[in-house]
N, C-alpha and C positions, 0 to 999 in steps of 0.2 A: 238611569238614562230614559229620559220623557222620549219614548219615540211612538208613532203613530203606526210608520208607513217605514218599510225597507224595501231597497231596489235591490235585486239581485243582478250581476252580469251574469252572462252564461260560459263561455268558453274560457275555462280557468279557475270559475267559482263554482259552478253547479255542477258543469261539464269539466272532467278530467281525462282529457286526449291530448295525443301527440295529432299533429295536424295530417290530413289525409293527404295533402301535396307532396311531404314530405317521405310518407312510406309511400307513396306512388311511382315517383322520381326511382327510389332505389330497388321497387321490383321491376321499372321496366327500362333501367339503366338512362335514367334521363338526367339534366342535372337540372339544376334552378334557374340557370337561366332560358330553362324553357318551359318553368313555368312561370315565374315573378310575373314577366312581363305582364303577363293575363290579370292574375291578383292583383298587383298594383296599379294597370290600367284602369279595362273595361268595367272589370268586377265589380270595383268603388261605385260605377255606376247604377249597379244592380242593388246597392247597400241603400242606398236611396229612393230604389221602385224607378228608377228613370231607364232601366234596361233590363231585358228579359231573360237570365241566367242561359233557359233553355234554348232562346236562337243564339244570342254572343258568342254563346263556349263553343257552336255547332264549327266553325273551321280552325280549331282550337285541335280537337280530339284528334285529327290524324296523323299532328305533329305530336303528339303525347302517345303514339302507336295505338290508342282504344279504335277496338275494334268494333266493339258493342254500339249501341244506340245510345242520345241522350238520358233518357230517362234510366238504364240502368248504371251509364257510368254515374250519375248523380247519388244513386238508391248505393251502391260501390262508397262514395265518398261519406253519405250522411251513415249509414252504419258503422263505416269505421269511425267516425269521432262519436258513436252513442252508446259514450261510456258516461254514465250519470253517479256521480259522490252520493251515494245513498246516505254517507250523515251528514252533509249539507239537505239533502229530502226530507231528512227527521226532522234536522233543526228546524227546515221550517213549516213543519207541522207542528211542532211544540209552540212557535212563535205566534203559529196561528192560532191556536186552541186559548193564548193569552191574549189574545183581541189586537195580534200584530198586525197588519195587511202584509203580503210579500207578493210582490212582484217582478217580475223578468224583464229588463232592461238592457237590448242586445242590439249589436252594428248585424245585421243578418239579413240575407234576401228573402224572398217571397217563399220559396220553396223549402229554403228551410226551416223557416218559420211553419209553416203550415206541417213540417216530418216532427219538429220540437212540440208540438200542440197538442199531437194524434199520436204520433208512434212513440216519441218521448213520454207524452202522458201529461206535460205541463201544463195543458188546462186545468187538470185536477188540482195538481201541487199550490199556483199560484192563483192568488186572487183576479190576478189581469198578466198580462202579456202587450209589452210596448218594444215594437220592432224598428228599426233605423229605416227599413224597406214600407212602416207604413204610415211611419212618422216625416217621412220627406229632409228629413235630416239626421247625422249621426254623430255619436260620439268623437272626438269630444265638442264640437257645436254647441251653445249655448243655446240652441234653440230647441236640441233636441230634450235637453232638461227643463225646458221651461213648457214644451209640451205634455212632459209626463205632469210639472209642476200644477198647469192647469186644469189637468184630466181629474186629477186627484182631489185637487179643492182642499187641500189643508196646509197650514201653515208650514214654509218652506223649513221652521226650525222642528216640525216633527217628524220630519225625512231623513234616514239615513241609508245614504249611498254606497253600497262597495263592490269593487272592480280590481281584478289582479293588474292591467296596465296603468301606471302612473299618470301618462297624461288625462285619462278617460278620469280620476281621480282629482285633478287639478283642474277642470272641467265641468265637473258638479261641484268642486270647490268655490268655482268664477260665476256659478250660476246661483250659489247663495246656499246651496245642498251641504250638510255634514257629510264627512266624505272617507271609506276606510279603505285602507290595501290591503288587501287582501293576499297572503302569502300560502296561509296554510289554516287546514281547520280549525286545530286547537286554541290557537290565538284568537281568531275571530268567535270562538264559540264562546271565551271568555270574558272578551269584550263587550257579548250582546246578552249574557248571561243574567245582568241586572232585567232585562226586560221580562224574565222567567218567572214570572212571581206566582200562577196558579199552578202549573205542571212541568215540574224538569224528571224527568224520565232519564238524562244522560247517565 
């Protein structure tokens, strides 16, 4: 497999968490329908950079019972999902050391972007970091793959794409991107295995 350049997702492929919403709801007895609305509202707009996580969510929090301030229910939220697949991290350091590129490919707002960079560490891990929050568009949008497509500068057939949600897959598919789903590590470790050629360590 001729590939140049791999796009990683994050939440599902590098990051393996259950969602913060959803153990939040059940410690402080709340259910989903008080919080969906917010995520599938306002939020989206925040996935974009067109809305500012920290004022939108601000009359938000007292219908959720937090009591705290914005910045620690946030710091509350982004720890509990930073849980990072340490051998997805190896893989693609191995991928690297073969003259792979790997980059982070994520629907994510500002803030967490900037907690994935620094407290994650994924500056190191990844060659670049392309956010939906700073890219003006997201997943699965054609536009947002045809921005990474351009940042990159190489041929759309040395790109390959993976993402554990389907349509975000179908997506890079429409954009012209090779495209894999991502289920589970071993398969994918398989998959991309061909590209191993000076260092497999696994």
């Amino acid at each position: 497999m001729d590939k140049q350049v791999i796009l990683f997702d994050a939440d599902g492929v590098v990051i393996r968490s259950k969602m913060f919403s959803a153990h939040y709801q059940q410690i402080q007895g709340l259910s989903p329908d008080d919080m969906l609305p917010f995520y599938k509202g306002i939020f989206q707009e925040c996935l974009t950079g067109r809305a500012d996580l920290k004022e939108i969510i601000v009359p938000w929090l007292k219908k959720w019972k937090w009591n705290g301030d914005v910045d620690g229910f946030l710091l509350q939220w982004f720890q509990y999902e930073h849980k990072i697949d340490q051998k997805v991290v190896d893989l693609i350091q191995e991928l690297r050391k073969n003259t792979v590129s790997c980059y982070l490919a994520t629907n994510q707002e500002k803030y967490r972007t900037q907690y994935m960079r620094n407290e994650m560490g994924f500056e190191q891990v990844f060659n670049g970091i392309f956010s939906s929050a700073e890219i003006d568009s997201k997943k699965p949008q054609t536009e947002f793959y045809e921005f990474i497509f351009r940042k990159l500068g190489v041929n759309k057939d040395k790109i390959l794409y993976t993402d554990d949600t389907a349509s975000h897959v179908e997506g890079a598919k429409m954009a012209g991107i090779d495209s894999y789903l991502y289920t589970e590590f071993e398969p994918f470790y398989e998959f991309v295995k061909p590209m191993l050629k000076a260092v497999d360590s696994h």
